[in-house]
C-alpha positions as CSV (number, residue, x, y, z in Angstrom):
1,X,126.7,87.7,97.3
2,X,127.3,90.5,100.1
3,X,125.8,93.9,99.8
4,X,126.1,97.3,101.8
5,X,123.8,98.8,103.9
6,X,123.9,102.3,105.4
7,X,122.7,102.5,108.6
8,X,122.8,106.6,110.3
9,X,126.4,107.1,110.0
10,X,128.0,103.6,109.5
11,X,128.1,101.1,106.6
12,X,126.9,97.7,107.4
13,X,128.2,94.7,104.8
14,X,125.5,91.7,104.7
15,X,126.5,88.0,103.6
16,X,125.0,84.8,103.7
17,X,127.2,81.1,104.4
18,X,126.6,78.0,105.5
19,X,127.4,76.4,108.8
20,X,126.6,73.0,109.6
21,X,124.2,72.9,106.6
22,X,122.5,75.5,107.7
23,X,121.8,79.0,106.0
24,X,122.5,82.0,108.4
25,X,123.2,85.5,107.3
26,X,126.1,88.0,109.1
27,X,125.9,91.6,109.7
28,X,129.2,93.4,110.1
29,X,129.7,96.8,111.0
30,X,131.9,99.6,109.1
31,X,132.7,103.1,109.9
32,X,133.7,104.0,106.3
33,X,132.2,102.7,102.8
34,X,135.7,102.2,101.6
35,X,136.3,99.7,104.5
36,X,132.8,98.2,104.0
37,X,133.2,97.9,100.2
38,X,136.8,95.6,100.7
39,X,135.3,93.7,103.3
40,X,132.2,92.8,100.6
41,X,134.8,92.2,97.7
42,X,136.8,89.5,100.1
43,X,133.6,88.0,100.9
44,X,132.6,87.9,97.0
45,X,135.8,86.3,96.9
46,X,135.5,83.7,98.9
47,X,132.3,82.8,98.0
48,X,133.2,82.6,94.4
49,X,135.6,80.4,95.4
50,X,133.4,78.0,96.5
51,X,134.2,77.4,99.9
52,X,130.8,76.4,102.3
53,X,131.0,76.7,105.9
54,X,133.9,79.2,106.8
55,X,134.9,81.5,109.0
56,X,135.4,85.2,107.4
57,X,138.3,86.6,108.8
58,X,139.1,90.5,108.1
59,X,142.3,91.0,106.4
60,X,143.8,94.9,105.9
């Protein structure tokens, strides 16, 4: 699950995966909420999916 976070005048969206079995958790900066809420539904996406371990990749 990803979630927004405003931060002074930009939108950060927050995500955990997995890489080599290991938990970390990505930050990635936005300057609009409407580019920050596409980023978190692609990343919903893909983790619904299932897949462990990749590399998020911003599509627009």
């Amino acid at each position: 699950m990803a979630s927004i976070v405003k931060r002074n005048k930009s939108f950060g969206v927050v995500y955990t995966s997995y890489e080599g079995g290991k938990q970390k958790q990505h930050w990635e900066p936005y300057h609009s909420y409407e580019a920050a809420l596409h980023r978190k539904e692609q990343v919903e996406l893909i983790q619904k999916s299932g897949r462990r371990g990749y590399k998020a990749v911003l599509i627009i």
